[in-house]
N, C-alpha and C positions, 0 to 999 in steps of 0.2 A: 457215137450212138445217140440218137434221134429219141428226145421223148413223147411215150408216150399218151396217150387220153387217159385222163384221171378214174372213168368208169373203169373197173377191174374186167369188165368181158370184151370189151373192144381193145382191139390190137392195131386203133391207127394212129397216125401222127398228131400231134396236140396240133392246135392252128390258132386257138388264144388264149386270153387267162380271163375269166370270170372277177372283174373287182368286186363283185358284190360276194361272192364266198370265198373269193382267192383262187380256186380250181382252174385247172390245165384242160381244155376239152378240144375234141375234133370238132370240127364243123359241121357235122350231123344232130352230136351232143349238143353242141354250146345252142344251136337252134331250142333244141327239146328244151335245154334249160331257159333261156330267152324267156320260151312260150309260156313256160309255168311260172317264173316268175310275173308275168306280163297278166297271166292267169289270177294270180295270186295279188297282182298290185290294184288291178279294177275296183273289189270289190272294198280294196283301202282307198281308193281317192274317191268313190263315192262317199264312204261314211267322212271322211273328214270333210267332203263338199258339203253335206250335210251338216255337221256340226258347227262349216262355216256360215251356213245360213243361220242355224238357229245362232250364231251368235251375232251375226249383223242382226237379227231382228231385237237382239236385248237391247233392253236403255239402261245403260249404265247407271245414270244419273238418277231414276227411278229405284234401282235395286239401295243403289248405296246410301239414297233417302229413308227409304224403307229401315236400312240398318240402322240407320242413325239415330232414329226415331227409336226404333228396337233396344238402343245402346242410352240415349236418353231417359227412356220408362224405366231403365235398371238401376243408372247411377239413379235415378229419383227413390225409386225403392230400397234403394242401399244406403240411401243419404236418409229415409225415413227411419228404416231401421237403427243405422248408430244413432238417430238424433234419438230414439222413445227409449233405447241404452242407456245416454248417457243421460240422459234424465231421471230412469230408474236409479243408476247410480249415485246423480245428485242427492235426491232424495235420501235414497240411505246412509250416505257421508253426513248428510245434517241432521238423519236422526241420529246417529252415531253421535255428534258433536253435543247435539242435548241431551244423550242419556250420560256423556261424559261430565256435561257439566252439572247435572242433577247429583253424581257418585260426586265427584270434588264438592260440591254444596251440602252434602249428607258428612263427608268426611270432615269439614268443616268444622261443621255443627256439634259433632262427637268428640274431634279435638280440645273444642271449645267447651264445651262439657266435663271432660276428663281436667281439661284446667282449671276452671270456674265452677264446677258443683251446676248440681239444677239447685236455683233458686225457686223455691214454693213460697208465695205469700199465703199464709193461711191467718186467717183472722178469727180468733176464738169466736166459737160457739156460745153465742148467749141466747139462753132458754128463757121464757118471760115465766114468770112460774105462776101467773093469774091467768095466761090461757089456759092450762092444761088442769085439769080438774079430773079427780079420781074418787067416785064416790064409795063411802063405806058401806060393805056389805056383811054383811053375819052369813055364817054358815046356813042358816036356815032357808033363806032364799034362793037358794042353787042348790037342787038334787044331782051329784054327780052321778048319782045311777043312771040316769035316763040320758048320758051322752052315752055316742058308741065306744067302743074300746080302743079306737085309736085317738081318742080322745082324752079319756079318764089318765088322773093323774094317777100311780102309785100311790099306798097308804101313807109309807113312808116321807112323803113327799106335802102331803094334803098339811094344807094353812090349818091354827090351829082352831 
């Protein structure tokens, strides 16, 4: 038995094989199919004609400049950015280090205290007793009535 054409409604002899789907066709068929793929292939090797030109027309050399420059302004921003980081950080590590050594200088001090005592030199008080002059007065001279009331001494209290 003789096989036959891969299309289900024709009943002729197959006459080749189609490498591009695998298919068994008659010589009627295998034409029709030919034509459609041949149909179907134009308007693919145009566009890749096309895409050949547009890419002969690139400069390579041009684009991969362009990135480079593109890829340089970054690391530059990127090398900005950790440098004004780590310089923040500087800064904070050295305040850190002086406010440590301000607490050890305080605790010091308090150690040193707690051992030693505060020493106060104080050097008596001496009153010259010919500046200060306090003149006698009699009751008479000073009517306490005529202060205000947050003033007036209690009876009890009044010089004799």
């Amino acid at each position: 038995m003789s096989l036959l054409c891969a299309i289900e409604t024709c009943k002729r002899k197959l006459r080749a094989l189609c490498h591009c789907c695998n298919k068994n066709l008659c010589p009627g068929h295998l034409k029709e199919h030919v034509d459609l793929i041949n149909s179907r292939m134009n308007p693919l090797a145009d566009e890749i004609n096309t895409l050949d030109n547009q890419l002969s027309l690139l400069n390579v050399d041009e684009i991969i400049d362009k990135y480079r420059q593109k890829l340089d302004k970054w690391r530059h921003e990127c090398d900005t950015t950790i440098d004004r980081f780590c310089e923040e950080k500087c800064q904070e590590l050295q305040k850190h280090c002086v406010e440590k050594a301000i607490i050890n200088d305080i605790k010091r001090d308090i150690n040193r205290f707690e051992e030693n005592g505060i020493v106060v030199d104080a050097d008596p008080l001496i009153i010259n007793k010919n500046l200060v002059y306090i003149e006698q007065w009699t009751s008479n001279e000073l009517d306490l009535s005529t202060l205000s009331s947050l003033f007036r001494v209690p009876k009890i209290f009044r010089p004799p």
